[in-house]
C-alpha positions in Angstrom: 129.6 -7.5 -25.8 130.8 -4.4 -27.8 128.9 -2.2 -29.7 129.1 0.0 -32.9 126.5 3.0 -33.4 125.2 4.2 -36.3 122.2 6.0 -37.8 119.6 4.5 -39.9 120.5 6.6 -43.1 124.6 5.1 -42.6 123.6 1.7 -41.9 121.5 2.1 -45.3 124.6 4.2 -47.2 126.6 0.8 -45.6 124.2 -2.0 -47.0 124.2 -0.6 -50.6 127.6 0.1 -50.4 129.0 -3.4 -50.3 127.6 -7.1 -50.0 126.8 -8.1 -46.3 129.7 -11.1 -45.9 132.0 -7.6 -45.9 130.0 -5.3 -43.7 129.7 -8.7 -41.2 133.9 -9.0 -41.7 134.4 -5.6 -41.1 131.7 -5.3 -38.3 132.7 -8.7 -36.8 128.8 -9.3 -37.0 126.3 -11.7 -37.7 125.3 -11.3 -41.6 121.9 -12.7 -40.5 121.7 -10.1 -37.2 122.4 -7.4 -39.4 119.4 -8.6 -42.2 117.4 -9.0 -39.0 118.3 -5.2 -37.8 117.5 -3.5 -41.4 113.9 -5.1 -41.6 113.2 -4.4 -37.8 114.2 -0.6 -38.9 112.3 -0.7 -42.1 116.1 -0.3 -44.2 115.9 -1.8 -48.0 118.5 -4.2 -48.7 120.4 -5.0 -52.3 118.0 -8.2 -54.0 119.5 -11.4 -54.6 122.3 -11.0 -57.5 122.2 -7.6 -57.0 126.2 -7.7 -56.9 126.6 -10.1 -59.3 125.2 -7.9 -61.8 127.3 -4.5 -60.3 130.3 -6.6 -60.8 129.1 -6.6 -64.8 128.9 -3.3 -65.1 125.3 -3.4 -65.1 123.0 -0.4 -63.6 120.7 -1.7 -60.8 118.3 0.9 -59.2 118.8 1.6 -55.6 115.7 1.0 -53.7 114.9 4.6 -51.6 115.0 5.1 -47.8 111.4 5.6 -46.6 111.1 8.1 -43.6 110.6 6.0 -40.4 108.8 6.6 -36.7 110.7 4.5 -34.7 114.4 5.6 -33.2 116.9 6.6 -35.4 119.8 5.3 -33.1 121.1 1.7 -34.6 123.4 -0.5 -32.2 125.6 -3.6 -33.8 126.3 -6.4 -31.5 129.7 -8.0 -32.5 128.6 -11.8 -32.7 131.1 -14.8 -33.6 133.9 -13.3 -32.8 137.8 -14.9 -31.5 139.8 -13.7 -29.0 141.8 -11.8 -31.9 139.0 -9.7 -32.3 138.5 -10.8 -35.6 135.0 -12.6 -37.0 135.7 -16.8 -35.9 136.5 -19.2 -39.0 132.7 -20.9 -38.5 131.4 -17.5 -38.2 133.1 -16.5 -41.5 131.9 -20.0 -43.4 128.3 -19.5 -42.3 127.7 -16.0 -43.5 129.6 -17.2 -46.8 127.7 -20.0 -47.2 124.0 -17.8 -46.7 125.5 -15.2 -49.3 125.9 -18.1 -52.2 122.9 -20.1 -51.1 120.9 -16.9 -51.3 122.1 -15.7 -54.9 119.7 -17.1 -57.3 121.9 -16.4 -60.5 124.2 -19.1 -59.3 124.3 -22.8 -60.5 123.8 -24.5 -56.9 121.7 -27.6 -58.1 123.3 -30.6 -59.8 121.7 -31.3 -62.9 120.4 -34.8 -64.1 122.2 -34.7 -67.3 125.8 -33.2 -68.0 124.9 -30.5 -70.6 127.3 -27.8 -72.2 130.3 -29.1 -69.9 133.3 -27.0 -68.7 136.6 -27.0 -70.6 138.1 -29.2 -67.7 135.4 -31.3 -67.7 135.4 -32.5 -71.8 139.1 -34.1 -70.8 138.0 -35.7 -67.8 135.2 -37.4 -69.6 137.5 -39.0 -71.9 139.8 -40.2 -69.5 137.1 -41.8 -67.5 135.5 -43.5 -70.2 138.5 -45.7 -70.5 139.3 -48.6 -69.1 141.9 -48.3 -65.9 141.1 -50.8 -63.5 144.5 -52.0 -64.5 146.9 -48.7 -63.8 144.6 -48.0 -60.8 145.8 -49.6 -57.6 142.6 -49.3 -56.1 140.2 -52.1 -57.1 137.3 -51.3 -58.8 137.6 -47.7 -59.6 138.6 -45.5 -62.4 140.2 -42.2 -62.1 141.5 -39.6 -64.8 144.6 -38.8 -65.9 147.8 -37.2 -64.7 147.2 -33.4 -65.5 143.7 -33.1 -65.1 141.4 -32.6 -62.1 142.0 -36.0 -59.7 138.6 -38.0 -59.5 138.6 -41.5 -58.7 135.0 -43.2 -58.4 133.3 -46.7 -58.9 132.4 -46.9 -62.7 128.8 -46.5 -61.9 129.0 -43.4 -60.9 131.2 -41.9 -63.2 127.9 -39.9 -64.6 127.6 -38.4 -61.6 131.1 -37.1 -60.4 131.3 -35.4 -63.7 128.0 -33.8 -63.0 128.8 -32.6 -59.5 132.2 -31.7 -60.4 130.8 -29.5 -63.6 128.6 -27.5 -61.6 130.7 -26.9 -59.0 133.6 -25.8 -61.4 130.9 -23.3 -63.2 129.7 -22.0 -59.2 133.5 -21.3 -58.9 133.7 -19.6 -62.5 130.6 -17.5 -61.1 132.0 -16.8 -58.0 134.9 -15.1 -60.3 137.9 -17.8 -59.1 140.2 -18.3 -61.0 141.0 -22.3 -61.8 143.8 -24.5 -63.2 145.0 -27.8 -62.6 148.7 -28.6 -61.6 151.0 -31.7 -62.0 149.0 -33.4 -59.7 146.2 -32.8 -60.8 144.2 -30.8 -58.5 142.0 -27.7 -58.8 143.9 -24.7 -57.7 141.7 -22.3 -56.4 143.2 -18.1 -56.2 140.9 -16.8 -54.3 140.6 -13.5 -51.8 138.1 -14.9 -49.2 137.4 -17.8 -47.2 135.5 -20.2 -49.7 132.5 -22.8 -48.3 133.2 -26.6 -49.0 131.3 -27.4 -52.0 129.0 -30.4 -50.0 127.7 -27.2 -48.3 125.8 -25.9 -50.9 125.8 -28.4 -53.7 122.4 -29.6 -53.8 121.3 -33.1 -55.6 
């Protein structure tokens, strides 16, 4: 298994330097193993939406680097990574997945009541109140409209699929992705890094 070597006061210039799902692609390291390293070593890490809030322009104090007793010598074992050399796909998902699940200023729970909708969603809503058991040619269903985001879903739970589809719009608005809907009606996501399926972190 390789090995990079660092100091404690670089692994601490590293962890305030950028969020962990970089430091564990660039690293090819477990974001968890590397959590697990700084608090073994006593090394202050950024609190949750600490980055959000940098990306904002807001000022966030740095916590400070106590002195320590303990070596100063810090080893990272490459973990999850493909033959390439390159952090694996599940790897990759997982670290992703405990970076949104651990940011508290993101909208991860589905509310019981669709309040102060997305712009997509206001259309949608419309579309789906009608009645289109008639153009659909699956029975029983209703879906929206050519040009808007494609749902198609038993009438009963109409409530619901706009619910989880509005919170999962504004996560990807937090996240900073850019969206639009194409002829076919699908979400079109422009986006710079690997992004976790939404029924990975979409709680009811």
């Amino acid at each position: 298994m390789e090995k990079t070597v660092l100091t404690r006061k670089e692994l601490y210039e590293l962890v305030w330097s950028e969020p962990m799902t970089n430091l564990a692609k660039k690293y090819n390291i477990s974001d968890v193993g590397l959590r697990k390293l700084c608090k073994r070593k006593s090394i202050p890490l950024p609190p949750s939406g600490y980055w959000q809030k940098i990306r904002f322009g807001k000022k966030v104090p740095k916590k400070k680097l106590f002195n320590f007793s303990g070596s100063d010598k810090i080893e990272l074992n490459k973990m999850g990574v493909n033959d390439s050399g390159k952090l694996s796909p599940i790897a990759e998902l997982k670290a992703l997945t405990r970076e949104i699940e651990g940011d508290s200023t993101l909208p991860l729970k589905v509310p019981s009541k669709l309040t102060n909708p997305a712009h997509f969603i206001n259309h949608v809503k419309e579309s789906l109140s009608k009645t289109k058991r008639g153009y659909s040619p699956y029975y029983g269903v209703v879906e929206t409209d050519v040009g808007e985001i494609n749902i198609r879903v038993a009438p009963n739970n109409v409530g619901r699929a706009l619910r989880f589809m509005d919170t999962f719009i504004k996560l990807l608005q937090a996240r900073n992705h850019i969206l639009r809907i194409d002829d076919s009606g699908f979400v079109i996501l422009h986006i710079n890094s690997l992004f976790a399926s939404c029924n990975l972190f979409l709680q009811n």
